[in-house]
Residue frames as qw, qx, qy, qz and C-alpha x, y, z in Angstrom:
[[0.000, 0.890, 0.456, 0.000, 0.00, 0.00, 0.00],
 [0.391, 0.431, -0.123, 0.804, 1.44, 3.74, -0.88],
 [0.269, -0.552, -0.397, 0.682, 1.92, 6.03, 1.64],
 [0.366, 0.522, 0.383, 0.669, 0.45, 8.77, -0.01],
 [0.170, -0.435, -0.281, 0.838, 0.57, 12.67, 0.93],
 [0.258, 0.786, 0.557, -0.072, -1.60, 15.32, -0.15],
 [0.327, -0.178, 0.081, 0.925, -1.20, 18.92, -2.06],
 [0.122, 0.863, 0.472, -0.131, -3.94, 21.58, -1.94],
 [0.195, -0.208, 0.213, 0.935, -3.04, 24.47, -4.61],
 [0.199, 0.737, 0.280, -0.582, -5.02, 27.29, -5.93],
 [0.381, -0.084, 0.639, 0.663, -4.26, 28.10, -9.92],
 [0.285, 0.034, -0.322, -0.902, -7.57, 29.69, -10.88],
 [0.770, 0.002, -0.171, -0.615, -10.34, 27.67, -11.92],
 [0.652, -0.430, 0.491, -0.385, -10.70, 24.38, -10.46],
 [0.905, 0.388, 0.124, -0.120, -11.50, 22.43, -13.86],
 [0.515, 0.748, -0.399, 0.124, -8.07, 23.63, -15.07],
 [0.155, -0.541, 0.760, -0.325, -5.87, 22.31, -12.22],
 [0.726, -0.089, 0.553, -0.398, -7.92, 19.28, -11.97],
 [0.879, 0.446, 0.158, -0.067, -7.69, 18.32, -15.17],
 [0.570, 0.693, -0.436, 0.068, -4.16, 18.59, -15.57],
 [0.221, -0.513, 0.764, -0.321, -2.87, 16.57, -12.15],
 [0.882, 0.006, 0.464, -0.085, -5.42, 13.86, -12.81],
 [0.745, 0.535, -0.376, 0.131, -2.54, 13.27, -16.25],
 [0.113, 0.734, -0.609, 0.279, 0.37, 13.30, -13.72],
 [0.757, -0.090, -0.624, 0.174, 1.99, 9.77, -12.75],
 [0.262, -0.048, -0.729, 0.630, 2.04, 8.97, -9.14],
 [0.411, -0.040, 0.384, -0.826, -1.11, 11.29, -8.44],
 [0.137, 0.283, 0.907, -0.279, -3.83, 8.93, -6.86],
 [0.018, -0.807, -0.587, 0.064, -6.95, 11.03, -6.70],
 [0.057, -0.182, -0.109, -0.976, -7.69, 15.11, -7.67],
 [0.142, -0.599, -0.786, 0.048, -10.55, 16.17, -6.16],
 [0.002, 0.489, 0.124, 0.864, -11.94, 20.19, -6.72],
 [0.347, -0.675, -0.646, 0.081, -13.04, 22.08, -3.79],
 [0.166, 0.781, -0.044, 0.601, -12.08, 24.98, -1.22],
 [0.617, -0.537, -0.504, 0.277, -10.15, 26.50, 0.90],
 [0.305, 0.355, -0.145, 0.872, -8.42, 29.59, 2.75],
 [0.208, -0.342, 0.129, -0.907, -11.23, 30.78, 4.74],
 [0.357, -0.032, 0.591, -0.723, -13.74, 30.22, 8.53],
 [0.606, 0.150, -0.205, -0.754, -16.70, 30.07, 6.13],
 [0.384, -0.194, 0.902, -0.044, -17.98, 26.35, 6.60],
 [0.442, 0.244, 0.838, 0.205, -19.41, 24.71, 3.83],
 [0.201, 0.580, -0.232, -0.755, -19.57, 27.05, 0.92],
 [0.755, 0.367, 0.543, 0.021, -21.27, 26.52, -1.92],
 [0.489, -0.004, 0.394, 0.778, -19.81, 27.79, -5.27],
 [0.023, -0.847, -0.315, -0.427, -22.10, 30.46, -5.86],
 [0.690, -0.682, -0.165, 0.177, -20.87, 31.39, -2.14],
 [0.510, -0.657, 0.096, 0.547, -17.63, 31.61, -2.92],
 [0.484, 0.330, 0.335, 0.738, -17.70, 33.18, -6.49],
 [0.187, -0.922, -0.320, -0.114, -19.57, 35.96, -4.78],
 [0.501, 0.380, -0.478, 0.614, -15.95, 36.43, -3.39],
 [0.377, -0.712, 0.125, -0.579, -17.57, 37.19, 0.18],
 [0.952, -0.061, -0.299, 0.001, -16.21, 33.79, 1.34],
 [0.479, -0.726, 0.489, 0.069, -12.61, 34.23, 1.66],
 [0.868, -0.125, 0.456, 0.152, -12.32, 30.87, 0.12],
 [0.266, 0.517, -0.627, -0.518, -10.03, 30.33, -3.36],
 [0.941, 0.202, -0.005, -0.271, -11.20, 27.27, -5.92],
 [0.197, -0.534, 0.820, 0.052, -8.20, 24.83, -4.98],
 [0.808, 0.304, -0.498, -0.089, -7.16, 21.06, -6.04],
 [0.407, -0.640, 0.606, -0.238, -6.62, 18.87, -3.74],
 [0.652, 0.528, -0.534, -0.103, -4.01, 16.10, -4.73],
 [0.863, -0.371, 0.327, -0.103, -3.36, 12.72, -3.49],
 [0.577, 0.700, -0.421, -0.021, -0.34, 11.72, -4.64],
 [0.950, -0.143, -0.080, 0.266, 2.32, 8.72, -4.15],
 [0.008, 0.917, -0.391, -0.073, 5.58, 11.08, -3.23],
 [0.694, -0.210, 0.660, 0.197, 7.57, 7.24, -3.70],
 [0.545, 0.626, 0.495, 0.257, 6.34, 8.39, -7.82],
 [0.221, 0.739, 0.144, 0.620, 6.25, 12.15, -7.56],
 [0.346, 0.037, -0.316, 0.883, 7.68, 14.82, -5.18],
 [0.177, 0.888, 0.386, -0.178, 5.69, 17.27, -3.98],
 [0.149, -0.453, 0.446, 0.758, 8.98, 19.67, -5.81],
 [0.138, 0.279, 0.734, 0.603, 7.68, 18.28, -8.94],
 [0.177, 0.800, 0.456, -0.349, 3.82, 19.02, -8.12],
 [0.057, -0.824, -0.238, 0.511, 4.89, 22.27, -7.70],
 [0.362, -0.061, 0.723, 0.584, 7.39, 22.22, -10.73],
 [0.138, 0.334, 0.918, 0.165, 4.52, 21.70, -12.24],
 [0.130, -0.753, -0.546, 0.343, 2.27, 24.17, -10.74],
 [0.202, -0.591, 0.156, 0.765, 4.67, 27.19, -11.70],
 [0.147, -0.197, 0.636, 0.732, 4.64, 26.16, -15.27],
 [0.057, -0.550, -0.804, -0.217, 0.33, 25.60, -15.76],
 [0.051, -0.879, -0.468, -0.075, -0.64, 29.11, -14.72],
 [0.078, 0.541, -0.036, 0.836, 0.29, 32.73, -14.09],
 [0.578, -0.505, -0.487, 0.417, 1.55, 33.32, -10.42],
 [0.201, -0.019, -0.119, 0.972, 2.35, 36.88, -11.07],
 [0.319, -0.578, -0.243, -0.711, -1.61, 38.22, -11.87],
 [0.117, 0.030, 0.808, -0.576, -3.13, 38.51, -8.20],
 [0.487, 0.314, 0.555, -0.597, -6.57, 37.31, -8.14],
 [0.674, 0.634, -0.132, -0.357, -7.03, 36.42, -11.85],
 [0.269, -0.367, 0.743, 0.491, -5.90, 34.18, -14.08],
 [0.150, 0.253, 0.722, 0.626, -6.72, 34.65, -17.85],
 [0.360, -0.446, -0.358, -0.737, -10.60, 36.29, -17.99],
 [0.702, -0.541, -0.461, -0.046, -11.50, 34.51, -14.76],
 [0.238, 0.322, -0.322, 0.858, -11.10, 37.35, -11.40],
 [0.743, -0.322, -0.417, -0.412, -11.40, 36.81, -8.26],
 [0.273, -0.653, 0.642, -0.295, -10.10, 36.27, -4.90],
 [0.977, 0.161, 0.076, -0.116, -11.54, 32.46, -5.85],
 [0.918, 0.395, 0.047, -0.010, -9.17, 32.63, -8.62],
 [0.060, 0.933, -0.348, -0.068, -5.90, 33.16, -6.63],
 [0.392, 0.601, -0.690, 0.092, -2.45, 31.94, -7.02],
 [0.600, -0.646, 0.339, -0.328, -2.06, 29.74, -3.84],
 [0.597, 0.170, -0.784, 0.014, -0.15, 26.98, -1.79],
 [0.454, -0.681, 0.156, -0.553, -1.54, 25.77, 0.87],
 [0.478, 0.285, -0.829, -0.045, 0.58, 23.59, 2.75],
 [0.832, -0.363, -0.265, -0.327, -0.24, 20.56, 5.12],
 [0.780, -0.569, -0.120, 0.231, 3.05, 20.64, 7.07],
 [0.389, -0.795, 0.263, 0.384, 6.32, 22.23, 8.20],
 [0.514, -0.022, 0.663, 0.543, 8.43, 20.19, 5.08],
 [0.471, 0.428, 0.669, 0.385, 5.97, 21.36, 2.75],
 [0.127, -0.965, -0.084, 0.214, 6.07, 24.97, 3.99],
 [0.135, -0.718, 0.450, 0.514, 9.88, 25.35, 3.14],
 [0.401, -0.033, 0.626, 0.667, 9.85, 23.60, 0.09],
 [0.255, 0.875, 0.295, 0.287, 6.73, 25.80, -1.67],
 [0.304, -0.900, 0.136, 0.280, 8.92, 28.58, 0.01],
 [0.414, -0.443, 0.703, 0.372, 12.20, 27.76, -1.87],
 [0.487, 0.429, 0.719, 0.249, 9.96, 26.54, -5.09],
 [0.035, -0.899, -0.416, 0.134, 8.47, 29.57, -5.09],
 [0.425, -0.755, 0.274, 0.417, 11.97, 31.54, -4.64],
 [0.585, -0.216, 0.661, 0.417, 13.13, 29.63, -7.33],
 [0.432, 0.606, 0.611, 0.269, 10.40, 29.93, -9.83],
 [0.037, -0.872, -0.118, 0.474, 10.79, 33.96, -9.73],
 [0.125, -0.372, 0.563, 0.727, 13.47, 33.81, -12.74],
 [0.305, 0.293, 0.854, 0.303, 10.62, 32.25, -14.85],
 [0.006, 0.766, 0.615, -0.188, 8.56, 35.30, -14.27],
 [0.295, 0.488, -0.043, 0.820, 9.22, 38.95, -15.54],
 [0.371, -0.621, 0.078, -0.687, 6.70, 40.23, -13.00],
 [0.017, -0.322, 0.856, -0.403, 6.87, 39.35, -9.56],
 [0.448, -0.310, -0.793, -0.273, 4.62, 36.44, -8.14],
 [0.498, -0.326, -0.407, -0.693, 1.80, 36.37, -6.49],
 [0.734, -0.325, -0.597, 0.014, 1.13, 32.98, -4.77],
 [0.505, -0.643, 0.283, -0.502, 0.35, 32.73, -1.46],
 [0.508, 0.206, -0.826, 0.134, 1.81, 30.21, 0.76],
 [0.537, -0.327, 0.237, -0.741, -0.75, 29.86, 3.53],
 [0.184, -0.002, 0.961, -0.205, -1.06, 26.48, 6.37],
 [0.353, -0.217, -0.795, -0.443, -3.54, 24.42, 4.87],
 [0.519, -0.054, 0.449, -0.725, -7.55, 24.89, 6.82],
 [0.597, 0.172, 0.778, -0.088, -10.34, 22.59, 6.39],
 [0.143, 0.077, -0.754, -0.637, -10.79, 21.44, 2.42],
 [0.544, 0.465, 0.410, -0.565, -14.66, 21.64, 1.35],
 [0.477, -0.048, 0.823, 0.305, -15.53, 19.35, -1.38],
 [0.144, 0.116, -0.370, -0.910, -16.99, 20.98, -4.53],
 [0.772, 0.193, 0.146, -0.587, -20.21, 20.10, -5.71],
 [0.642, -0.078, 0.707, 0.287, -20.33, 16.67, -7.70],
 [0.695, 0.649, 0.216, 0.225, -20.73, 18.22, -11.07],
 [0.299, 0.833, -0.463, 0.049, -17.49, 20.07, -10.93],
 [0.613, -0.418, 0.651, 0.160, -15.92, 16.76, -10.31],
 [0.650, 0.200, 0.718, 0.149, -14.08, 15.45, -13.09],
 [0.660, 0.163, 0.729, 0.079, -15.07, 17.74, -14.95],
 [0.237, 0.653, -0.393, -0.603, -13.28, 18.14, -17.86],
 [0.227, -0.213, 0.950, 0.006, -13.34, 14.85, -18.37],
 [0.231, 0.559, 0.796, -0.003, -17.13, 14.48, -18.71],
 [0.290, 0.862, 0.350, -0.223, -17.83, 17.64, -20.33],
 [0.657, -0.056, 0.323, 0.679, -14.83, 18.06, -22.97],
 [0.301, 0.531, 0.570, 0.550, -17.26, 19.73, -25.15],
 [0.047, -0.845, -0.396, 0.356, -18.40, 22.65, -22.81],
 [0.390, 0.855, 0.001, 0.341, -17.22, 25.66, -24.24],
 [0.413, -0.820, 0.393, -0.046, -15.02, 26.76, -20.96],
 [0.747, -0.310, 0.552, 0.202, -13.41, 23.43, -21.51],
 [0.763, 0.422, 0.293, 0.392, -12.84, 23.58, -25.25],
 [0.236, 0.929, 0.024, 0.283, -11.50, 27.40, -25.00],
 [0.144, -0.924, 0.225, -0.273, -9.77, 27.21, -21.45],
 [0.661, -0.402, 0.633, -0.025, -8.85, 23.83, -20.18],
 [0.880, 0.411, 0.225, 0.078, -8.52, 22.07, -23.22],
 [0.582, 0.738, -0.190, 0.283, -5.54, 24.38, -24.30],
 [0.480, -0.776, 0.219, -0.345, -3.91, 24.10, -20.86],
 [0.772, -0.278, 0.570, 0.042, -3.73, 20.21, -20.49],
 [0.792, 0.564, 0.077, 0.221, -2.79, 20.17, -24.50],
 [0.002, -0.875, 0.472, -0.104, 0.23, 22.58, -23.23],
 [0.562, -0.553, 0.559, -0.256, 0.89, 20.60, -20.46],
 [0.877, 0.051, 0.457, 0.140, 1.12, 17.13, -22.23],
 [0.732, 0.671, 0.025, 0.119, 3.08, 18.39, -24.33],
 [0.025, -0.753, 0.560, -0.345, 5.83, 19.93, -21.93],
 [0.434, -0.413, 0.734, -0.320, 5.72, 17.19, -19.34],
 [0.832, 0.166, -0.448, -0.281, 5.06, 14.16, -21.65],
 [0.389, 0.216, -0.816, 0.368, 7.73, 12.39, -18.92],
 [0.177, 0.135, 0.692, -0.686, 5.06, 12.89, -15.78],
 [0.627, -0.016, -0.119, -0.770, 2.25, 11.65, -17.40],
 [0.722, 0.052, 0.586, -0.364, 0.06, 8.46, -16.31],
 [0.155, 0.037, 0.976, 0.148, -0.04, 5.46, -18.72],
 [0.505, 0.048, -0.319, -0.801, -3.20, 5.65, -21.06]]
């Protein structure tokens, strides 16, 4: 049995980060929800209203014997724009910030030090927050999945669709077995 550890990041929209960790060997399970803020069970109207607090995060089960959480994050730098605050692409929003949120002391200094690192990648400075993980509120069940089950929506054929086509294409080495 793997010992597997978790990683709850922030990247904008939920669909877009979900759909591109459920490609990435070693990650178990992706699962869209929220977090950052008191509010207890928010609904997604709730917290696009931005009165929440909360940001639309990903929260990743992953085998760290497969993947790092370094990769993840690797990873994480190179699938969105950490330098807009609140916003990424048309979607704005305190939802739709930058974030890491970690789940212990180890994973505090390496997003710190990731984070440090990734700044040469960036003309403008970044964004992300790095903020101890709170409790993780599970999305509805139609935004599970789904890009997966709804390829065709428009959001997904305009926003995620060119995202995880990047992304397999850069990281063809950290992808899952078809």
């Amino acid at each position: 049995m793997a010992n597997f550890e978790i990683a709850t990041l922030g990247a904008g929209c939920f669909w877009c980060i979900e759909a591109i960790y459920q490609d990435v060997k070693g990650v178990h399970k992706v699962v869209s929800g929220y977090m950052g803020k008191k509010k207890k069970n928010p609904s997604y109207e709730q917290v696009c209203d931005g009165t929440t607090g909360h940001a639309e995060v990903a929260q990743i089960t992953f085998d760290p014997n497969v993947i790092s959480f370094e990769d993840i994050l690797y990873i994480f730098w190179q699938t969105h724009d950490p330098t807009t605050l609140n916003r990424q692409g048309n979607d704005a929003g305190t939802q739709y910030r930058s974030a890491i949120f970690y789940h212990d002391d180890e994973q505090k200094r390496i997003a710190e030090k990731s984070k440090a690192e990734a700044a040469s990648l960036y003309p403008n400075p970044i964004v992300t927050e790095i903020t101890p993980a709170s409790e993780f509120y599970v999305a509805e069940n139609y935004h599970q999945n789904f890009y997966k089950l709804n390829p065709n929506q428009p959001y997904c054929r305009y926003v995620v669709d060119p995202k995880v086509k990047k992304f397999r294409k850069s990281f063809a080495d950290k992808l899952q077995a078809a």
